[in-house]
N, CA, C and O atoms as a DFTB+ gen file, in Angstrom:
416 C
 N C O
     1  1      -7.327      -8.121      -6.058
     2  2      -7.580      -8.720      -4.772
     3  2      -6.620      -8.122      -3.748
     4  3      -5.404      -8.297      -3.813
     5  1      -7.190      -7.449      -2.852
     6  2      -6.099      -7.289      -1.310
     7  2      -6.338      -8.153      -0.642
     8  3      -7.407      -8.763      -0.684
     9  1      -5.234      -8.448       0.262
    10  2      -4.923      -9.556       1.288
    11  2      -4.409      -8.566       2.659
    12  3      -3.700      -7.564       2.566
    13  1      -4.996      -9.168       3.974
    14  2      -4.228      -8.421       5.026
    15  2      -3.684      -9.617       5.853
    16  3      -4.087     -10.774       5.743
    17  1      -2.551      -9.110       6.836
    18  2      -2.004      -9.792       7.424
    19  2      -2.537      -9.504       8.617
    20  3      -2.805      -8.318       8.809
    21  1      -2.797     -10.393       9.603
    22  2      -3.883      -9.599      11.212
    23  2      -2.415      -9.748      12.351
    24  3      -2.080      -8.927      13.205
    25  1      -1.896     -10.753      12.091
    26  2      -0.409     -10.770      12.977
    27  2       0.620     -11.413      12.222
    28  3       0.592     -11.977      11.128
    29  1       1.811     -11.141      13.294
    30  2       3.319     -11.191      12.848
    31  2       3.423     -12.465      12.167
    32  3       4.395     -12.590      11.421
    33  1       2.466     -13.619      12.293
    34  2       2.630     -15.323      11.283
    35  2       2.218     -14.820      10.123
    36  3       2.734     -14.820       9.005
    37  1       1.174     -14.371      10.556
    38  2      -0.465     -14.338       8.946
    39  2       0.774     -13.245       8.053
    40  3       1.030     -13.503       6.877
    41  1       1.632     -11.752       8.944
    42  2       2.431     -11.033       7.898
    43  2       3.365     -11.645       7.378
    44  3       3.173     -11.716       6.164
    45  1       4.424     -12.197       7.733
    46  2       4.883     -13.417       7.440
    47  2       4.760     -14.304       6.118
    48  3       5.432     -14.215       5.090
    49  1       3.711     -15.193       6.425
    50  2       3.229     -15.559       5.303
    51  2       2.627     -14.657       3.910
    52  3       3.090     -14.694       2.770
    53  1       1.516     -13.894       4.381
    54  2       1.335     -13.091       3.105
    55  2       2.532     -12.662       2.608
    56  3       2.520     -13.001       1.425
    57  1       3.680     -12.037       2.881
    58  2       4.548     -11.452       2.354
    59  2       5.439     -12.325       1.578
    60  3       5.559     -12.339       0.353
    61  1       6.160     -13.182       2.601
    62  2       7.249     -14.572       1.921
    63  2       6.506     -15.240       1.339
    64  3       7.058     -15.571       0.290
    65  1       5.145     -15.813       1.437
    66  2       4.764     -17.362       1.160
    67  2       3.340     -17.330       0.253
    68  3       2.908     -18.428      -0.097
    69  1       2.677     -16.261      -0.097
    70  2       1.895     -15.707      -0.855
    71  2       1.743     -14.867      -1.757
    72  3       1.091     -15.089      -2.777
    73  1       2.323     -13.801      -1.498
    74  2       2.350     -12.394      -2.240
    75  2       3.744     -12.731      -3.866
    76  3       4.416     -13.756      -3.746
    77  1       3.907     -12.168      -4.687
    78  2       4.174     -12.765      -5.962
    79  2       5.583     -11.633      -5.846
    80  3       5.693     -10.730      -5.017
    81  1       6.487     -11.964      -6.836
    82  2       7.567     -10.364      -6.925
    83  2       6.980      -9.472      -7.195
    84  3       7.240      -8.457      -6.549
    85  1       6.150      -9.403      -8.022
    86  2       5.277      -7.990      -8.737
    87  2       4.224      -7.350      -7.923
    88  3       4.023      -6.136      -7.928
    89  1       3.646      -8.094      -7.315
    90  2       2.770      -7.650      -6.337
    91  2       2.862      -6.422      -5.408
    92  3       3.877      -6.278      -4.726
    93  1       1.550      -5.263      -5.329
    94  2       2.234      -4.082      -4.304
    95  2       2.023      -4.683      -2.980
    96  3       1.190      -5.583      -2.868
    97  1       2.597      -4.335      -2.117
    98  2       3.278      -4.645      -0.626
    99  2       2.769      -2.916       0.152
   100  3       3.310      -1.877      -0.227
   101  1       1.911      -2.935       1.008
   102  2       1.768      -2.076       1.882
   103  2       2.219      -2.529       2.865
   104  3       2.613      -3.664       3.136
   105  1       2.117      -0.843       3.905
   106  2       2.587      -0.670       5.198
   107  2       2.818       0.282       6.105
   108  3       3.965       0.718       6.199
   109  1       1.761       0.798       6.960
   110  2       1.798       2.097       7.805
   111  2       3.515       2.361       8.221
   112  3       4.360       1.738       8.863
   113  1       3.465       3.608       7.482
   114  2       4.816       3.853       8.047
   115  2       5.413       4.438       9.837
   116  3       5.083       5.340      10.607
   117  1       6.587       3.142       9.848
   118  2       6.971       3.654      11.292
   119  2       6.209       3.149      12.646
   120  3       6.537       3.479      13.786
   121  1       5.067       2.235      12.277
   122  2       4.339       2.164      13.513
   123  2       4.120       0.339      12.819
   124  3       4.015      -0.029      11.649
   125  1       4.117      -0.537      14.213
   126  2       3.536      -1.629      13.771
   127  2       2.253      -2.188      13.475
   128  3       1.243      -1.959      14.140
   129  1       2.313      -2.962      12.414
   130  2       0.861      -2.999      11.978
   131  2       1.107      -4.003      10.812
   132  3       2.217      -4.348      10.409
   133  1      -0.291      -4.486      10.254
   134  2      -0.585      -5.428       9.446
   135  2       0.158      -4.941       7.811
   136  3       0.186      -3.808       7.330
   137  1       0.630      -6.049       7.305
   138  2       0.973      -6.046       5.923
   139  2      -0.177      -6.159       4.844
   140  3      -1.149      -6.852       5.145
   141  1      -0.153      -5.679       3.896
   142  2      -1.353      -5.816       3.047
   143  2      -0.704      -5.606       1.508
   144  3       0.047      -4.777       0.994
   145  1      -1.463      -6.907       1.023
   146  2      -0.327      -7.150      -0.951
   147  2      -1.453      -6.881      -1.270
   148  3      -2.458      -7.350      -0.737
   149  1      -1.412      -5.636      -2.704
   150  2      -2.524      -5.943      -3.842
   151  2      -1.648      -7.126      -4.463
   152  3      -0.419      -7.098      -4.522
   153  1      -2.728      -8.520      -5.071
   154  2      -2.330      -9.338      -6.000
   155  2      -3.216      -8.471      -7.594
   156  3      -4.301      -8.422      -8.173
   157  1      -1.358      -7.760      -7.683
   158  2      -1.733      -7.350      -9.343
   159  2      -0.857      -7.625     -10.282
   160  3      -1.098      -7.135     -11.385
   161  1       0.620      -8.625     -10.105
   162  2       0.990      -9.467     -10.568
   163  2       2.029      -8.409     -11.950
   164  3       2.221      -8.726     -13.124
   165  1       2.370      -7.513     -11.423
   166  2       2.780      -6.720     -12.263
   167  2       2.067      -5.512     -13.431
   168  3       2.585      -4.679     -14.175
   169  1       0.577      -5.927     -13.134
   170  2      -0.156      -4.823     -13.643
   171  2      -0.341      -3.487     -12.903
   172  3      -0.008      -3.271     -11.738
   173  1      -0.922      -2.623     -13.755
   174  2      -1.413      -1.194     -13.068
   175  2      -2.464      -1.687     -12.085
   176  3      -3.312      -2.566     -12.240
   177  1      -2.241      -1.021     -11.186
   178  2      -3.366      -1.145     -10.040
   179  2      -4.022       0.297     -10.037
   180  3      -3.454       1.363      -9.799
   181  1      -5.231       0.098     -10.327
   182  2      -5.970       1.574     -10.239
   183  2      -5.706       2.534      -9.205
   184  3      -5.216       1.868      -8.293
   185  1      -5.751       3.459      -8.931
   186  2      -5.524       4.611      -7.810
   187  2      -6.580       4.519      -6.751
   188  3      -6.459       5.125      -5.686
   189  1      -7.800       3.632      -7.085
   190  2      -8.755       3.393      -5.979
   191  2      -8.706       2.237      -5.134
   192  3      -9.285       1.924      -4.093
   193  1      -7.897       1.719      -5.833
   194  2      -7.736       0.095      -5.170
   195  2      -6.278       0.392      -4.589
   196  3      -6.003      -0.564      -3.864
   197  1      -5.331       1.219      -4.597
   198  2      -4.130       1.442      -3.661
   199  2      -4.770       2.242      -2.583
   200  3      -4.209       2.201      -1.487
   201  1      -6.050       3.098      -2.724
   202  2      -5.820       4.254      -1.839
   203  2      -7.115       3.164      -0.681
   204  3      -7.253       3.700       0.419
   205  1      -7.634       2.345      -0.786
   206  2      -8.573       1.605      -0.175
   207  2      -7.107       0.497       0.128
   208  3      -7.207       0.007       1.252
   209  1      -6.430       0.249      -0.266
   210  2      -5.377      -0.934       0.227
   211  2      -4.648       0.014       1.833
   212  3      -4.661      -0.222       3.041
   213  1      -4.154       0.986       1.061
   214  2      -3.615       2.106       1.985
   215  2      -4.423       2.513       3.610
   216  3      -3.888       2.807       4.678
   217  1      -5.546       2.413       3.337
   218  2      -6.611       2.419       4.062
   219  2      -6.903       1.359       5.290
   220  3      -7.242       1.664       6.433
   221  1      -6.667      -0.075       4.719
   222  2      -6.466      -1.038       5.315
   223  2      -5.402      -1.181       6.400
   224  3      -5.437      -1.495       7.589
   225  1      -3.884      -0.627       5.040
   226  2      -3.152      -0.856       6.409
   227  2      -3.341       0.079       7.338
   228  3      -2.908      -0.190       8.458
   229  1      -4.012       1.381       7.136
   230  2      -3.623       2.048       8.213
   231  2      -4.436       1.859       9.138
   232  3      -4.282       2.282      10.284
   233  1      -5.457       1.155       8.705
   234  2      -6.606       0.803       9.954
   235  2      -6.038      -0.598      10.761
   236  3      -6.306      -0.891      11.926
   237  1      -5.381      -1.199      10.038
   238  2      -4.747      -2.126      11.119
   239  2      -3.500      -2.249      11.432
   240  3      -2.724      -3.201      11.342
   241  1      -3.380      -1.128      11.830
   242  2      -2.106      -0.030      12.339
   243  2      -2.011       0.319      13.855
   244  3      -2.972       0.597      14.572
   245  1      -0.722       0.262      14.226
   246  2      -0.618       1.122      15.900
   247  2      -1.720       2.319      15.649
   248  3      -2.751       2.410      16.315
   249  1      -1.338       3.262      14.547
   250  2      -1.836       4.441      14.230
   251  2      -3.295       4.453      14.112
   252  3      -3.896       5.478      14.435
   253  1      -3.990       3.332      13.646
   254  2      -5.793       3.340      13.921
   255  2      -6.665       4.491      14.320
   256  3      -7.757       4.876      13.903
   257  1      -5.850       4.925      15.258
   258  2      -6.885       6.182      16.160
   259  2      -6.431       7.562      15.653
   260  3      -7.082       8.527      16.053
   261  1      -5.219       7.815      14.681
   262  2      -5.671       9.143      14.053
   263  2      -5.950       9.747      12.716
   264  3      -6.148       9.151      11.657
   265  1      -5.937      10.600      12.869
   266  2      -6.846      11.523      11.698
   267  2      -5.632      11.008      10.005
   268  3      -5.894      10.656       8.854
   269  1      -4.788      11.168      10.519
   270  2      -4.415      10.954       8.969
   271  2      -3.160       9.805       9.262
   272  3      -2.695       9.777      10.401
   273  1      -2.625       8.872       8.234
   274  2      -1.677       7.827       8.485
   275  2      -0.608       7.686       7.356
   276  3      -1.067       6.997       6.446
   277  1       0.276       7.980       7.188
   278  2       1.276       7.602       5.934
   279  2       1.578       6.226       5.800
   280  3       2.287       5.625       6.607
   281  1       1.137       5.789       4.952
   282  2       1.728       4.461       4.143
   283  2       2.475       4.214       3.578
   284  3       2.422       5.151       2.781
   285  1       3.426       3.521       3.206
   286  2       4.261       3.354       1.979
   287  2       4.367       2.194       1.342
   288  3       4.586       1.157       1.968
   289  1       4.277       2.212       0.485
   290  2       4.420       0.877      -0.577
   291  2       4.991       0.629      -1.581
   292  3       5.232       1.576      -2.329
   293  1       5.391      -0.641      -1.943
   294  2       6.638      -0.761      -2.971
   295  2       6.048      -2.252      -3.401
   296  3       5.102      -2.838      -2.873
   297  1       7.038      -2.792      -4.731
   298  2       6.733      -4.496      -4.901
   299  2       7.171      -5.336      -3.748
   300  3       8.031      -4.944      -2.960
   301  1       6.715      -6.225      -3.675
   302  2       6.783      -7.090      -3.152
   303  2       8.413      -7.755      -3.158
   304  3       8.853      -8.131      -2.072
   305  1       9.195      -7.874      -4.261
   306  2      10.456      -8.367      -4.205
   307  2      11.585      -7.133      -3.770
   308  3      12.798      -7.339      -3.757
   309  1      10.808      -5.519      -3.338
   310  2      12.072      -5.124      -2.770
   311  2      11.511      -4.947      -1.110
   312  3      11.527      -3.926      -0.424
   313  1      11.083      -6.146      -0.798
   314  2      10.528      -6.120       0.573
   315  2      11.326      -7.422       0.816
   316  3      11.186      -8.436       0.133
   317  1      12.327      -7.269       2.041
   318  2      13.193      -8.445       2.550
   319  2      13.072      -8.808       4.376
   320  3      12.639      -7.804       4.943
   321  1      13.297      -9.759       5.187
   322  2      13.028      -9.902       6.151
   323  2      14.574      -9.688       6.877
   324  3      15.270     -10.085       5.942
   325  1      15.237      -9.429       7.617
   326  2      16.596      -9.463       7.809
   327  2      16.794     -10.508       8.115
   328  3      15.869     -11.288       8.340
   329  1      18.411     -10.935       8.246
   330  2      18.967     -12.009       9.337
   331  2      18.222     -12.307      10.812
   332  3      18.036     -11.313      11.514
   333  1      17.868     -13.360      11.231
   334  2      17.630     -13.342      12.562
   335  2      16.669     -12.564      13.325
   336  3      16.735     -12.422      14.546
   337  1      15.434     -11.872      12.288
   338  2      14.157     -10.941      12.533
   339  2      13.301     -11.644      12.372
   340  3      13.244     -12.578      11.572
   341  1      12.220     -11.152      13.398
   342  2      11.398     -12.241      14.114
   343  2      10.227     -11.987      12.792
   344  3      10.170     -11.122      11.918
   345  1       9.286     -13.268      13.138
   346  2       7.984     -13.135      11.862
   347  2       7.572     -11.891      11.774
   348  3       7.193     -11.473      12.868
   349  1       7.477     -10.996      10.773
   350  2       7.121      -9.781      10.385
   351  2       7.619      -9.023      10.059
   352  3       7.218      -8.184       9.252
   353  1       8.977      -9.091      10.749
   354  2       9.543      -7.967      10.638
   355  2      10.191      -7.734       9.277
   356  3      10.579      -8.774       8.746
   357  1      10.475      -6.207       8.342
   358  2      10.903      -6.455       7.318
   359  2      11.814      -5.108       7.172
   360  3      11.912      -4.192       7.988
   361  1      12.371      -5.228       6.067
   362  2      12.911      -3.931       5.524
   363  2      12.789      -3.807       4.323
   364  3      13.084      -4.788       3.640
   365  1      12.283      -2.491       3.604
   366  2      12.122      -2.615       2.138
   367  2      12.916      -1.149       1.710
   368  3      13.435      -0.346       2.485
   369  1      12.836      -1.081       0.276
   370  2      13.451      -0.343      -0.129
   371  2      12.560       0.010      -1.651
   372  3      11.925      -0.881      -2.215
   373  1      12.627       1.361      -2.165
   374  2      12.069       1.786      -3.387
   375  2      10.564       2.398      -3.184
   376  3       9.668       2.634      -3.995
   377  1      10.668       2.570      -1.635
   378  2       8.581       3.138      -1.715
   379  2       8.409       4.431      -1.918
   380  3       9.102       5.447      -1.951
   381  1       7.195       4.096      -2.058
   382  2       6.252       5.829      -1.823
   383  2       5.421       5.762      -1.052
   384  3       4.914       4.779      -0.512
   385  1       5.157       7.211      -0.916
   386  2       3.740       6.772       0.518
   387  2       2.888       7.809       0.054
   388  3       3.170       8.895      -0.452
   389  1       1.668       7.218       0.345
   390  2       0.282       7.680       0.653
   391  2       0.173       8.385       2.104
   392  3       0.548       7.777       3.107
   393  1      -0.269       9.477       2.162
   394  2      -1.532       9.569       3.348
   395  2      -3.134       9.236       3.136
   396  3      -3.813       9.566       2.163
   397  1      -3.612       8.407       4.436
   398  2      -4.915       8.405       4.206
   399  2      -5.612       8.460       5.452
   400  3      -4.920       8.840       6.397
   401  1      -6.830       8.172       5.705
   402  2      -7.554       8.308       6.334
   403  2      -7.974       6.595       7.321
   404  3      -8.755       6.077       6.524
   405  1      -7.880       5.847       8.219
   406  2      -7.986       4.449       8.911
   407  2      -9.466       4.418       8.019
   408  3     -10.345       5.278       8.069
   409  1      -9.467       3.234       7.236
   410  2     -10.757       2.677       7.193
   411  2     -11.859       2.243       8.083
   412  3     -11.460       1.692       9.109
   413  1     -13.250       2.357       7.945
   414  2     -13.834       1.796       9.269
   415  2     -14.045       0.068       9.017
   416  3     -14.499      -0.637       9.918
């Protein structure tokens, strides 16, 4: 199952208040935009279901309008919100990134 976040509450929540430790955690890199968890709970997530997750975020991304978008993604528990950062905002650590293409 993917989940997207449409704004800074809905990211928020999916991330802190939904999404599991094991869970992958997307996120267009560098540009603001929607969060998106595969719930796979510590399993393998197929390579079609990251690269369609990847897809998501980048379509609901600043980046939307071009040709290619880097993503990066990591679990869910090395994704943290800082001190005193407003709903959404996060910092993570341990990713990799995809390029893909904005979904329609």
């Amino acid at each position: 199952m993917i989940l997207v976040g449409r704004n800074s509450w809905q990211n928020e929540e999916l991330t802190f208040h939904l999404a599991q430790a094991e869970d992958v955690w997307l996120h267009a890199k560098g540009v603001p935009g929607a969060h998106v968890v595969i719930r796979s709970q510590g399993r393998d997530v197929p390579e079609r279901t990251l690269i369609e997750a990847a897809e998501l975020a980048a379509q609901h991304s600043a980046a939307r309008d071009e040709q290619s978008v880097s993503v990066d993604y990591t679990l869910r528990k090395n994704v943290r919100r800082p001190k005193g950062a407003r709903p959404g905002q996060v910092l993570y650590r341990g990713q990799k990134t995809l390029v893909v293409q904005p979904s329609d």
